[in-house]
C-alpha positions as CSV (number, residue, x, y, z in Angstrom):
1,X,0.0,0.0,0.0
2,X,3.1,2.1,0.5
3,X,4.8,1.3,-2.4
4,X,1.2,2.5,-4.4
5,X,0.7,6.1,-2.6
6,X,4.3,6.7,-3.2
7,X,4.1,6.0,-6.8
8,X,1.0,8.0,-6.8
9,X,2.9,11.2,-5.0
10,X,5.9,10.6,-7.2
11,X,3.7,11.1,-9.9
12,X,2.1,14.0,-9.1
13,X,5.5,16.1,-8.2
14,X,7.8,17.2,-10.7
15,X,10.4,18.6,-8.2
16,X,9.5,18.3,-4.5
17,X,6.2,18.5,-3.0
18,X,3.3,17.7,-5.1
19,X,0.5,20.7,-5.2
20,X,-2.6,18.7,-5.4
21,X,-3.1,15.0,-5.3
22,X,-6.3,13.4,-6.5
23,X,-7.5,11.2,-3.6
24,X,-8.4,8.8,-6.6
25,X,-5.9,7.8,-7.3
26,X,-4.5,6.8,-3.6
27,X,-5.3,2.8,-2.3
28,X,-8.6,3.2,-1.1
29,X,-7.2,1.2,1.9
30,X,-4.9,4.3,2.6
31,X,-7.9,6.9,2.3
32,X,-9.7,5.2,5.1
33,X,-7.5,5.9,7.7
34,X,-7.0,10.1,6.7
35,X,-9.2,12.2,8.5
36,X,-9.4,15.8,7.1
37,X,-8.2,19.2,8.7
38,X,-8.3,21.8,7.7
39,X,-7.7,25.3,10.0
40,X,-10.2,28.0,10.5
41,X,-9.8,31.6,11.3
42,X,-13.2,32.1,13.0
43,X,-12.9,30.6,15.5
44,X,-9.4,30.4,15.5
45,X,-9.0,26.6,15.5
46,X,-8.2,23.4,14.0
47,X,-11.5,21.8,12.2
48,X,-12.0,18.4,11.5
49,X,-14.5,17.7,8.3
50,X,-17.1,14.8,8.7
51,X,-16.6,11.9,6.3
C-alpha cells in the first residue's frame, strides 16, 4: 500500500512536494484511515471535516 501512494505522489511532483493529489488515485485502503483538517480563522481553531 506504501509502495502505491508513493508512486501515486511521485507522480504528481515534478520537483518536491506535489500541489494537489487526486485522492483517486490513492489505495482506497490508505484513504480510510486520513481524516481531514483543515484550520479555520473564526474561531481560531483546528476543524475536522465529517466523512
Amino acid at each position: 500500500m506504501l509502495a502505491q501512494a508513493f508512486a501515486v505522489w511521485r507522480a504528481n511532483s515534478i520537483e518536491g512536494l506535489p500541489k494537489t493529489i487526486d485522492p483517486l488515485e490513492m489505495p482506497p485502503a490508505l484513504i480510510k484511515g486520513i481524516s481531514l483538517i483543515e484550520w479555520r480563522e473564526e474561531p481560531g481553531d483546528w476543524f475536522v471535516r465529517p466523512s
